[in-house]
NUTI-408480 format. One record per residue: residue in one letter; y negated, z negated, x negated of N, C-alpha, C, O, CB in turn. Coordinates in Angstrom, 2 decimals. Each point is the difference from the previous one (the first is absolute). Glycine has a CB too. Layout:
NUTI-408480
PT/rest/n_py/n_pz/n_px/ca_py/ca_pz/ca_px/c_py/c_pz/c_px/o_py/o_pz/o_px/cb_py/cb_pz/cb_px
PT/a/Y/Z/X/Y/Z/X/Y/Z/X/Y/Z/X/Y/Z/X
...
//
This chain:
NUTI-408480
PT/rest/n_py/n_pz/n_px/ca_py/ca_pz/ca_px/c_py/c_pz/c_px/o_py/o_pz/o_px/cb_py/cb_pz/cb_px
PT/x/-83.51/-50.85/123.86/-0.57/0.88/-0.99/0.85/1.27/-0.07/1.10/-0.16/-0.52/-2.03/-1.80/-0.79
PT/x/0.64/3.19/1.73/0.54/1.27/-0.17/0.24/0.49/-1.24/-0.88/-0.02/-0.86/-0.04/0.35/2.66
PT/x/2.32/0.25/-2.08/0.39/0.50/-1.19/-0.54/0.93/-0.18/-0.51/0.65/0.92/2.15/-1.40/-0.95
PT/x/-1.71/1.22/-1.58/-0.25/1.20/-0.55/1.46/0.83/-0.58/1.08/-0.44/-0.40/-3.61/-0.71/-0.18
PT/x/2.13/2.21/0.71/0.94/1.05/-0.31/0.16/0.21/-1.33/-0.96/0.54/-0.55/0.48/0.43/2.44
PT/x/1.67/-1.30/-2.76/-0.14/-0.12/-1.15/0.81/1.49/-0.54/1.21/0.16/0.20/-1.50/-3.12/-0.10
PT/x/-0.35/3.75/-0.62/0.93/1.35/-0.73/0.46/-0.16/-0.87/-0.12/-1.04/-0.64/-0.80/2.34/1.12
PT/x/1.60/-0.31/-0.82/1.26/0.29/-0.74/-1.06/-0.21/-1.37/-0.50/-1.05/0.40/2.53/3.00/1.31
PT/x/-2.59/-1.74/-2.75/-0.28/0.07/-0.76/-0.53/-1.91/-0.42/-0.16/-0.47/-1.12/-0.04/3.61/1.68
PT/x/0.07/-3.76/0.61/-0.70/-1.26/0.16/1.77/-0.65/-0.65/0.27/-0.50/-1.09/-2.86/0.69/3.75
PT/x/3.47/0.10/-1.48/1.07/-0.28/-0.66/0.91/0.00/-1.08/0.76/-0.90/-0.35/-1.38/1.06/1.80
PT/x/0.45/1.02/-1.98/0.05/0.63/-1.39/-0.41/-1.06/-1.00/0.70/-0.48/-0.89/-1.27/2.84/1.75
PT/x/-0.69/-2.64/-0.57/-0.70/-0.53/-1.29/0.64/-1.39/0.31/0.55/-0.50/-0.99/-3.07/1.98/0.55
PT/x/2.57/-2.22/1.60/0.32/-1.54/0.11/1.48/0.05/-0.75/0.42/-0.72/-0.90/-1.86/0.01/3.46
PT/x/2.12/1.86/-1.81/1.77/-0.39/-1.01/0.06/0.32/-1.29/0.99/-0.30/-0.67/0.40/0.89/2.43
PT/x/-2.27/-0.05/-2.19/-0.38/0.38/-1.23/-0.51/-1.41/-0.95/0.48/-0.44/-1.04/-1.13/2.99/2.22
PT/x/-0.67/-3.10/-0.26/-0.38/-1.39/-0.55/1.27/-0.92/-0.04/0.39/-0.51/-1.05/-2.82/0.71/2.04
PT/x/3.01/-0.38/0.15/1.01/-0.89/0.19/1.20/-0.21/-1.24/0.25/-0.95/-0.75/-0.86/1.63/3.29
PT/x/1.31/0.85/-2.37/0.69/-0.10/-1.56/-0.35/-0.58/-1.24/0.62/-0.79/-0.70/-0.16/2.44/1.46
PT/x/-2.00/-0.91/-0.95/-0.72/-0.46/-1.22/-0.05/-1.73/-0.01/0.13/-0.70/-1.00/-1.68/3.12/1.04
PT/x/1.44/-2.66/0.67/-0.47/-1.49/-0.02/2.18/-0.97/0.04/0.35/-1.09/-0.46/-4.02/1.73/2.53
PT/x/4.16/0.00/-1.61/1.07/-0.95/0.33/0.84/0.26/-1.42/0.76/-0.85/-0.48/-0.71/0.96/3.50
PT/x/-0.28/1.06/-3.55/0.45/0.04/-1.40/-0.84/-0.49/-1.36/-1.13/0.31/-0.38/2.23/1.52/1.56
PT/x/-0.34/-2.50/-1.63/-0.88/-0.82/-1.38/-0.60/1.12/-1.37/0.19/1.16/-0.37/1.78/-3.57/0.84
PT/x/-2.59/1.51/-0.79/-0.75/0.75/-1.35/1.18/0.46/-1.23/0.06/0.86/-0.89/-2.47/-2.61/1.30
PT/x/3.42/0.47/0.20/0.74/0.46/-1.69/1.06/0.95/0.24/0.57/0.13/1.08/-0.78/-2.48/-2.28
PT/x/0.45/2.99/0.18/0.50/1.37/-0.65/1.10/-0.57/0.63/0.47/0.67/0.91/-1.60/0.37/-3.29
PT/x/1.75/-2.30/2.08/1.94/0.38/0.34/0.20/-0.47/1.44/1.05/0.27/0.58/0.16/-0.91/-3.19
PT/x/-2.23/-0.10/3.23/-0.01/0.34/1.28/-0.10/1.31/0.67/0.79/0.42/0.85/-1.48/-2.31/-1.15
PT/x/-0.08/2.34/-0.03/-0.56/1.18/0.55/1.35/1.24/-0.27/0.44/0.90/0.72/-3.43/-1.80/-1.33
PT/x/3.37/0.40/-0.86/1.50/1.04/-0.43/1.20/-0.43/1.09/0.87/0.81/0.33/-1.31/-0.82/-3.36
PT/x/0.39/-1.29/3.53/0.95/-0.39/0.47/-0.14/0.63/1.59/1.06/-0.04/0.63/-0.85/-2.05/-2.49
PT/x/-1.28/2.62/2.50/-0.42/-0.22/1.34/-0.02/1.53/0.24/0.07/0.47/1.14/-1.49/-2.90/-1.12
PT/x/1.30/3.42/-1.51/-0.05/1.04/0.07/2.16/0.48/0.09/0.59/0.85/0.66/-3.90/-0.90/-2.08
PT/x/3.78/-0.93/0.50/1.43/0.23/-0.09/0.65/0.15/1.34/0.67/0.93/0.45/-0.67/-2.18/-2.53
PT/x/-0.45/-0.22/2.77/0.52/-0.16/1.12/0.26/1.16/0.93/1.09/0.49/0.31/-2.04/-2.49/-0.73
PT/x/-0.78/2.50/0.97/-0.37/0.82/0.64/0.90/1.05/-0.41/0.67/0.37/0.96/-2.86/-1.27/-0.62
PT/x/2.56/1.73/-1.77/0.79/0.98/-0.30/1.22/0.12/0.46/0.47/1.10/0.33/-1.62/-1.16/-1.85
PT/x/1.93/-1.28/1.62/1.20/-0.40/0.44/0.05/0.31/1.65/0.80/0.59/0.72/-0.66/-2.43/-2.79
PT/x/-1.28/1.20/2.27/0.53/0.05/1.76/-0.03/0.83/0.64/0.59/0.25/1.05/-1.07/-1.74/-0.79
PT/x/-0.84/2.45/-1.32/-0.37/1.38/1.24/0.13/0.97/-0.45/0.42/0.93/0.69/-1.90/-1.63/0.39
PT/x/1.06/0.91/-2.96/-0.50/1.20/-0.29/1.35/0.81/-0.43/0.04/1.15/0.43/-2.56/-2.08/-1.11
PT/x/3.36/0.62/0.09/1.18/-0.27/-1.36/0.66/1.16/1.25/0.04/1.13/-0.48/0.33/-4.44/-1.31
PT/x/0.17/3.23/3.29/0.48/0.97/0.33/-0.90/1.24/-0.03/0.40/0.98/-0.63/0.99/-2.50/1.72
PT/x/-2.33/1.55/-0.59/-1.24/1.30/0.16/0.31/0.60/-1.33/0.37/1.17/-0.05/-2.62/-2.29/1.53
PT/x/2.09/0.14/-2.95/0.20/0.83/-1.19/0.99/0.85/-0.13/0.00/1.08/-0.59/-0.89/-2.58/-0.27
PT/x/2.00/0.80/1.60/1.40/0.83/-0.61/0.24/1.14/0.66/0.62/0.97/-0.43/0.53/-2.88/-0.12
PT/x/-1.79/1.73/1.86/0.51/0.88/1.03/-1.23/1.09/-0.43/0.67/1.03/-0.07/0.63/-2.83/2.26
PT/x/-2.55/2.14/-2.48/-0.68/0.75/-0.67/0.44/0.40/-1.25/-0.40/1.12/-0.32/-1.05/-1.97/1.51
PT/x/2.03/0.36/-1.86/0.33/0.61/-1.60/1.69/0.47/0.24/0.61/0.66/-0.84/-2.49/-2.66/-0.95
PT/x/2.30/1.67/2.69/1.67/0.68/0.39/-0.42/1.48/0.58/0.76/0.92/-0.30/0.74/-3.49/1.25
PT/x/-2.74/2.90/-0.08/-0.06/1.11/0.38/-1.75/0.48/0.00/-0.78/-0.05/0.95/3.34/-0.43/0.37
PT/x/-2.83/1.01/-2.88/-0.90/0.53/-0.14/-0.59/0.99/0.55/-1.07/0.39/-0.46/1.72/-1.27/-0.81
PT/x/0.10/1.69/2.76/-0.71/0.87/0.48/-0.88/-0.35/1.40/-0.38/0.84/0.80/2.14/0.53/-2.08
PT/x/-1.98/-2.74/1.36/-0.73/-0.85/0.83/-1.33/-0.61/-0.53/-0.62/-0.93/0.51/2.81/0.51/0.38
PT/x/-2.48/1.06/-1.93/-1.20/-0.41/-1.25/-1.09/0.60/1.23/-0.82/-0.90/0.15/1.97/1.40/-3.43
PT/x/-1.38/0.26/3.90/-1.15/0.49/1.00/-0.17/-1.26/0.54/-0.80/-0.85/-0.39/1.29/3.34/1.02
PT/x/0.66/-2.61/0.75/-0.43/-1.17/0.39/-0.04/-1.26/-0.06/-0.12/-0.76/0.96/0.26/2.02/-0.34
PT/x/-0.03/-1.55/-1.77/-0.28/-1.28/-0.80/-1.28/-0.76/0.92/0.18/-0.71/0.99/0.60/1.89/-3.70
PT/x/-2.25/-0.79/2.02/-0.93/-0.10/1.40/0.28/-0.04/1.14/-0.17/-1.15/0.40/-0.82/1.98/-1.32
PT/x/1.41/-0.04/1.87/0.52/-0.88/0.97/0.98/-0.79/0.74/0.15/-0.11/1.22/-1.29/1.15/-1.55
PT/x/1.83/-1.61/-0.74/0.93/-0.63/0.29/-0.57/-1.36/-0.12/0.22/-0.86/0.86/1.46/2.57/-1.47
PT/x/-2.52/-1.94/-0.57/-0.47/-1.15/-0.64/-1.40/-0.17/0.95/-0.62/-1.05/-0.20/1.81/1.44/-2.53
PT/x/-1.60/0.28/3.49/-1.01/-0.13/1.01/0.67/-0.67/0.99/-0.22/-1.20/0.11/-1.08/3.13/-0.61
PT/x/2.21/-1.31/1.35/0.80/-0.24/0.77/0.64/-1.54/-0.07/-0.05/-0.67/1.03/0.23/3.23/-1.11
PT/x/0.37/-3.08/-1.02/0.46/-1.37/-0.60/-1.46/-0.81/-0.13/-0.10/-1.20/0.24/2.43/2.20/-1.77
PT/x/-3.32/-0.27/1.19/-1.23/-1.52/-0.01/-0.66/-0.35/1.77/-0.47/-0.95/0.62/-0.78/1.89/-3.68
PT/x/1.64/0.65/3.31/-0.14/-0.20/1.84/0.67/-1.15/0.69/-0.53/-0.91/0.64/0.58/3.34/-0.49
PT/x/1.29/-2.20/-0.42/0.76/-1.15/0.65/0.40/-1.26/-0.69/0.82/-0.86/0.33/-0.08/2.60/0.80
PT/x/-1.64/-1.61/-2.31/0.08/-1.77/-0.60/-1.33/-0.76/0.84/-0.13/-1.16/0.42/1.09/1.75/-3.48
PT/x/-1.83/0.52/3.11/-1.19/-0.71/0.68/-0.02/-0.06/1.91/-0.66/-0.70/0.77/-0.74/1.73/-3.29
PT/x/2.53/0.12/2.78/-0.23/-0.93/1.21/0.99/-1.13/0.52/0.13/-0.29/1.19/-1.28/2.28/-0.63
PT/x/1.78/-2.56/-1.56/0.30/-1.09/-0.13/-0.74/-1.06/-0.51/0.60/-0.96/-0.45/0.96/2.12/0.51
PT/x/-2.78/-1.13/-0.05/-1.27/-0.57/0.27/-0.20/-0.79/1.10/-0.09/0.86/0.88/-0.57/0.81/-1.92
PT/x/0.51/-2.92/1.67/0.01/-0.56/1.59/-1.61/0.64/-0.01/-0.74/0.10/-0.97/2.64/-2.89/1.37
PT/x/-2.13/3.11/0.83/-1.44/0.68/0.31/-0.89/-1.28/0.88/-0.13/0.03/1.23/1.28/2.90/-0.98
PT/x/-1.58/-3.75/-0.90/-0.28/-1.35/1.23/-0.66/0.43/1.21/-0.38/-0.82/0.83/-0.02/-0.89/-2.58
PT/x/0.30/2.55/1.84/-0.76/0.90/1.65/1.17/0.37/1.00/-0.15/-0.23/1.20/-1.91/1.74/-2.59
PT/x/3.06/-1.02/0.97/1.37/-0.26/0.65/1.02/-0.82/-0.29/1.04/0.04/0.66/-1.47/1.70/-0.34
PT/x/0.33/-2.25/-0.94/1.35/-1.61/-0.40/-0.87/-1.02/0.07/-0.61/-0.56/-0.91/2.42/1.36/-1.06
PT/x/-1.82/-1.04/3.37/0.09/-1.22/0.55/0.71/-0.63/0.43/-0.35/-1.11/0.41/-0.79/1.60/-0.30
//
């Protein structure tokens, strides 16, 4: 059976579903999963943006750039085999 070509927006929405679904309904989960996440990834980006406010332009693309390479750390099952 021949694959289909799945786009970027197809993917989008699945890691999008995926999160939604692997994170729970309740508030202190969700506080807890949001904490985490702050800790591991965001907590430097903050500091290092609010230490030098004349990088407020490219804020956008920096934070483009960072969801770029969280997602292509994505396995692509069309090449990871």
């Amino acid at each position: 059976m021949p694959r289909t070509k799945v786009t970027w927006s197809q993917r989008t929405f699945g890691l999008v579903l995926t999160i939604a679904l692997a994170t729970t309904a309740t508030a202190d989960t969700l506080g807890d999963a949001i904490a985490a996440d702050y800790d591991a990834t965001l907590e430097d980006l903050f500091i290092h943006f609010h230490q030098n406010p004349e990088l407020s332009i490219t804020i956008g693309v920096e934070a483009m750039t960072v969801a770029a390479l969280e997602l292509l750390k994505i396995p692509d099952s069309d090449t990871d085999r």
